[in-house]
Backbone bond lengths (Angstrom), bond angles and torsions (degrees), N, CA, C in turn:
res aa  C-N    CA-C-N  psi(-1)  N-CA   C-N-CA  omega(-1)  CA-C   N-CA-C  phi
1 X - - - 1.447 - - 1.531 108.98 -
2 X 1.191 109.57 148.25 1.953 121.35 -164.48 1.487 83.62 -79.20
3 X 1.125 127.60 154.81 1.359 138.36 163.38 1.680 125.13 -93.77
4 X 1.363 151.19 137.16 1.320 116.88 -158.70 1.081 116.75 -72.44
5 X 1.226 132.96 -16.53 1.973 141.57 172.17 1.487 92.19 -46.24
6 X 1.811 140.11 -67.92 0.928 163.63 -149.52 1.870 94.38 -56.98
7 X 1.575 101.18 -74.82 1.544 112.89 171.08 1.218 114.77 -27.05
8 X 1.656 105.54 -72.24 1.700 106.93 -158.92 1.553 96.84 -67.84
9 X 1.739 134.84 -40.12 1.384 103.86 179.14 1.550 128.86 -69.29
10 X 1.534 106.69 -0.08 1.662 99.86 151.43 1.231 129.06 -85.24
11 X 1.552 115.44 4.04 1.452 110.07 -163.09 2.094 95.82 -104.88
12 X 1.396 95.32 -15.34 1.273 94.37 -171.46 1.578 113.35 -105.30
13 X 1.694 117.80 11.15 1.315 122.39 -163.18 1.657 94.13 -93.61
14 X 1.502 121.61 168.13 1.457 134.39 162.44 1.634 93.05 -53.03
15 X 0.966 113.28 -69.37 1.631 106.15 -146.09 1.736 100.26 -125.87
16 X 1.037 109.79 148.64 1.611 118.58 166.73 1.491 101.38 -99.79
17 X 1.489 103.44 143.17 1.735 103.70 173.26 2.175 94.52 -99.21
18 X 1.436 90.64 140.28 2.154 84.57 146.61 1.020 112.64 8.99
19 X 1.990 92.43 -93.16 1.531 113.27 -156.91 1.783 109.81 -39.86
20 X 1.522 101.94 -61.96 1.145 106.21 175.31 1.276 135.76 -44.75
21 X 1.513 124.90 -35.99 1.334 126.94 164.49 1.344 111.78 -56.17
22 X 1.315 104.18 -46.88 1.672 94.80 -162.83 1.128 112.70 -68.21
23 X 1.778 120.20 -11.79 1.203 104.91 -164.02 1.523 99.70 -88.00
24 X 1.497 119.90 -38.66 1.412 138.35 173.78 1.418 103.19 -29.66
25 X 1.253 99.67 -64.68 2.192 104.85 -164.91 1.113 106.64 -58.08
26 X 1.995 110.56 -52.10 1.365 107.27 -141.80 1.927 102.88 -106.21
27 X 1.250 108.54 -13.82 1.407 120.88 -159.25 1.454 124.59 46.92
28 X 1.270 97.87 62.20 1.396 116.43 -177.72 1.466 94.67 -93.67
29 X 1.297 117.06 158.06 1.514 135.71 -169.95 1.682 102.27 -88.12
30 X 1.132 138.37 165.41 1.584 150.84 137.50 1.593 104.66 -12.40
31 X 1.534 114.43 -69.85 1.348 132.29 -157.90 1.600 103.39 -69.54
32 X 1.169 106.13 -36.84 1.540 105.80 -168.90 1.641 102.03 -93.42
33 X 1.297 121.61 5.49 1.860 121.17 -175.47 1.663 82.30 -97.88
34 X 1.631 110.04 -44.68 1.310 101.83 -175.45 1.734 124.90 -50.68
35 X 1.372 111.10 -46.27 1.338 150.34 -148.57 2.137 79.34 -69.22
36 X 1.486 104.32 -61.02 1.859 121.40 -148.20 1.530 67.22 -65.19
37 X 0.867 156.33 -99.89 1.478 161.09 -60.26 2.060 103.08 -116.18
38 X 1.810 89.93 -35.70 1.177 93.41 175.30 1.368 117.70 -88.71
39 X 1.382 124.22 -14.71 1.231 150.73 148.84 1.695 117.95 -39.00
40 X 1.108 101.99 -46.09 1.175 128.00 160.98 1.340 124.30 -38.59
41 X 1.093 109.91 -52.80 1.785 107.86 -177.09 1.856 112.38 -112.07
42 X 1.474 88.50 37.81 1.779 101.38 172.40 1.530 96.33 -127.01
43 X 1.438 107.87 138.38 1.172 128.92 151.28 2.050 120.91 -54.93
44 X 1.145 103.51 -39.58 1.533 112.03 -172.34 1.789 106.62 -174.63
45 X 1.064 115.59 113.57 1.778 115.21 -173.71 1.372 92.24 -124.21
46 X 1.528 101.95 162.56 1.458 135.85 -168.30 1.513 89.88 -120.53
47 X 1.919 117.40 149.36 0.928 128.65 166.67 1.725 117.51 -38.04
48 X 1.573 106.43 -45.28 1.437 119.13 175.97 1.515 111.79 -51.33
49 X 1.147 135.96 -80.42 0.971 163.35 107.72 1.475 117.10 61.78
50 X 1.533 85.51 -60.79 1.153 115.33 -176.64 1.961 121.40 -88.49
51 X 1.151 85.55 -31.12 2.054 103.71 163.72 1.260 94.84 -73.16
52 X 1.531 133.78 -64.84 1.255 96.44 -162.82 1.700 115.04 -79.92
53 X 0.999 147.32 9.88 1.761 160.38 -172.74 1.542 83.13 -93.69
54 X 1.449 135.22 -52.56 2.145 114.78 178.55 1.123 96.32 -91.00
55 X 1.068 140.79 -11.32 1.560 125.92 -149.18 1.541 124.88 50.38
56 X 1.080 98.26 68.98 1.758 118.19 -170.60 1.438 129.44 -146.09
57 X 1.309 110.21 134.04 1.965 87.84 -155.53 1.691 107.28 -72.81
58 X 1.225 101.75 -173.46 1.613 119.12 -153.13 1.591 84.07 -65.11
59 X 1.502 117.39 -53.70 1.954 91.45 -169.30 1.195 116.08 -88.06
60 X 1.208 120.65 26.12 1.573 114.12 170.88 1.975 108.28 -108.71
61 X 1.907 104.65 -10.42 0.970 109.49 179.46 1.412 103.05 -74.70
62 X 1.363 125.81 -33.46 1.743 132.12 -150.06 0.998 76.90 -109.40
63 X 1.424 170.79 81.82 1.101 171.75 46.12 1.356 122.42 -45.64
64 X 1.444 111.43 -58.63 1.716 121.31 161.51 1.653 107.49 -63.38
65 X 1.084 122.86 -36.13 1.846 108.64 173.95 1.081 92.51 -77.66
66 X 1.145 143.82 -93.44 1.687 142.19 -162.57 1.638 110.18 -5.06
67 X 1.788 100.28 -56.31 1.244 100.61 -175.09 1.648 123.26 -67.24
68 X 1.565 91.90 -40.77 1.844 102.86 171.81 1.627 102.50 -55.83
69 X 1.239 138.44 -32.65 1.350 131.71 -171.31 1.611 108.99 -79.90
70 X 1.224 109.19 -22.19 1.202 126.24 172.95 1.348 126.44 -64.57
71 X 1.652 110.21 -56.38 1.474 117.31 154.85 1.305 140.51 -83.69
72 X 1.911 101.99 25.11 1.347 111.50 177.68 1.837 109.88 62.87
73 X 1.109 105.20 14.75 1.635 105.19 152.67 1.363 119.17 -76.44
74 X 1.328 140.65 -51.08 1.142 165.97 -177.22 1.484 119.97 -86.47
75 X 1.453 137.61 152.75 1.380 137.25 158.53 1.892 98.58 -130.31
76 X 1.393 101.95 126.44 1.816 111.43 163.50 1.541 119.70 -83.40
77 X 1.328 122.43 133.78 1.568 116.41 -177.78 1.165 88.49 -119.36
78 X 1.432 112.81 155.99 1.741 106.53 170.77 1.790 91.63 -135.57
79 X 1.326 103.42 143.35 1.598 107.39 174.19 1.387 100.19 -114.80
80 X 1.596 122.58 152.58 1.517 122.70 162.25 1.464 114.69 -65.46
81 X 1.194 141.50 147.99 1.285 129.68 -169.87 1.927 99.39 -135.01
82 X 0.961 106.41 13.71 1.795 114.92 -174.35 1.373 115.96 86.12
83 X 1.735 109.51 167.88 1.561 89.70 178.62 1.404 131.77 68.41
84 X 1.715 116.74 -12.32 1.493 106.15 163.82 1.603 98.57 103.78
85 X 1.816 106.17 -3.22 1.562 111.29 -178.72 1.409 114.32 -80.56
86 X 1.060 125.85 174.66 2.121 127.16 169.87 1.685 89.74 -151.42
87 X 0.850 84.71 148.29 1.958 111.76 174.85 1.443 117.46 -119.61
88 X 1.391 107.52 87.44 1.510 103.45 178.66 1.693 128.16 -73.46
89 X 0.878 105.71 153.05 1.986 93.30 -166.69 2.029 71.42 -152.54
90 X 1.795 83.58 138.77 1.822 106.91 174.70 1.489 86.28 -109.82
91 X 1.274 93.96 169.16 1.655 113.90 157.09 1.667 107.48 -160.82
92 X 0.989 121.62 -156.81 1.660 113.12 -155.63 1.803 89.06 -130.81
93 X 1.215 111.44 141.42 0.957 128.42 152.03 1.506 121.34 -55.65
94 X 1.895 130.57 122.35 0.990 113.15 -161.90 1.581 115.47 -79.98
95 X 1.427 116.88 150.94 1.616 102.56 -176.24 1.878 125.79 -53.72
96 X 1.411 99.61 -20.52 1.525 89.76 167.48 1.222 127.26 -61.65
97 X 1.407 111.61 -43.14 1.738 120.01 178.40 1.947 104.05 -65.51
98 X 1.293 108.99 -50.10 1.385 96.70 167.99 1.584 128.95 -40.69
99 X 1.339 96.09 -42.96 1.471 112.14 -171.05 1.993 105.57 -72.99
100 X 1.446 108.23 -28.96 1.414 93.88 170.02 2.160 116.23 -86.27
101 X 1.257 86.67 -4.70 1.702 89.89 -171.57 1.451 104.16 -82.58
102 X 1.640 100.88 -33.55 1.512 99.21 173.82 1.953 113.63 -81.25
103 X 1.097 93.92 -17.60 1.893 83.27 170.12 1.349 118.56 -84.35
104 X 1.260 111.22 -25.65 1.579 101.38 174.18 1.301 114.37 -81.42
105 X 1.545 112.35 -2.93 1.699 111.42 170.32 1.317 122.58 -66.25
106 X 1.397 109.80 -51.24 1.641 154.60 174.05 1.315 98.10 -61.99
107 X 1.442 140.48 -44.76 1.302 119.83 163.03 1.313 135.04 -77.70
108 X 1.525 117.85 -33.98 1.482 117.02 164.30 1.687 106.13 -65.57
109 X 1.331 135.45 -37.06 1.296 137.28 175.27 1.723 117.57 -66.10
110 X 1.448 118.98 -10.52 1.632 138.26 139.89 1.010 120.35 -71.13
111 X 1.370 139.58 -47.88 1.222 143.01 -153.65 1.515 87.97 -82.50
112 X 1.406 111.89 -45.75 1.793 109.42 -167.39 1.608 97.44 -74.45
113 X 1.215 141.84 -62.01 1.257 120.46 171.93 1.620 134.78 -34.18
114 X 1.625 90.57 -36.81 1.911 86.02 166.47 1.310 114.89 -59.99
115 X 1.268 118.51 -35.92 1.536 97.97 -171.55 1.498 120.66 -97.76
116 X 1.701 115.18 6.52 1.240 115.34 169.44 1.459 101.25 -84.78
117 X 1.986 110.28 -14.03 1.557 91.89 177.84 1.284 119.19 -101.05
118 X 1.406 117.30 17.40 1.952 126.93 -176.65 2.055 82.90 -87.72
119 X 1.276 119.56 -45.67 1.384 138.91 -155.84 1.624 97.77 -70.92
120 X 1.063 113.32 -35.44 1.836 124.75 -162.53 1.727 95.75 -46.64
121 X 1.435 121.21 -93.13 1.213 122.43 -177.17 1.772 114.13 -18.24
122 X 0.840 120.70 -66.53 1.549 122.98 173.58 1.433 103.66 -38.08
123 X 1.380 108.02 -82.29 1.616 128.90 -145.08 1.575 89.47 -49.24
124 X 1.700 120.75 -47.29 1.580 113.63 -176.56 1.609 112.07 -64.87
125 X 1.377 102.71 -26.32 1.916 104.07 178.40 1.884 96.43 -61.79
126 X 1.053 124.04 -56.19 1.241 130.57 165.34 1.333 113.12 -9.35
127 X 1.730 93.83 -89.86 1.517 116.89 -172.01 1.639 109.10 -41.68
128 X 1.346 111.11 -59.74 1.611 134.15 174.98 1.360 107.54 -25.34
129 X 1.512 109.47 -67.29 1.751 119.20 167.99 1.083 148.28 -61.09
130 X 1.322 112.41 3.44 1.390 148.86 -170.86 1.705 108.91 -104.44
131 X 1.498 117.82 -19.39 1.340 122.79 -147.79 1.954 91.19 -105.77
């Protein structure tokens, strides 16, 4: 989780990078901005596939997709493969759809600050009286 020191020095920088947004909206980790991005320039990857593209072993790869599928970076398909087998194949969520998942984050996460800031004056009269 971003910490608010973390936030406000993105809110006050020239420019936001990607990385940085995504991590802002979605609180995605380092590993997993790495993971979407490399995800990114595959048509369809296999857990395998995908360890060797970070260089990371096989359960730390299915761990980083799991999680990208988790935060709607990622989609899992599974095919039957015979025998009782399935073949999972990721692929990446395209950045437009990211880009609307992260605005509707950023707007309910506005909307809730407006009203902790209609609330502010009070809540500090509060705090103030308490002391």
């Amino acid at each position: 989780m971003m910490s608010l020191e973390e936030m406000h020095s993105y809110l006050v920088a020239p420019e936001i990078e990607p990385r940085q947004l995504l991590r802002c909206a979605l609180a995605v980790r380092s590993s997993e901005i790495q993971a979407y991005f490399a995800l990114l320039g595959e048509k369809r990857v296999q857990v395998e596939g995908m360890a060797r593209k970070l260089g990371k072993s096989r359960a730390t790869a299915q761990r980083l997709l799991q999680d990208l599928v988790s935060k709607g970076l990622a989609i899992r398909t599974e095919s039957f493969i015979g025998r009782g087998g399935y073949l999972y194949e990721y692929r990446a969520v395209p950045p437009e759809k990211v880009k609307e998942t992260m605005k509707r984050i950023i707007d309910e996460w506005h909307e809730k600050m407006v009203k902790y800031l209609e609330e502010f004056p009070r809540a500090v009269q509060r705090e103030a009286a308490k002391q």
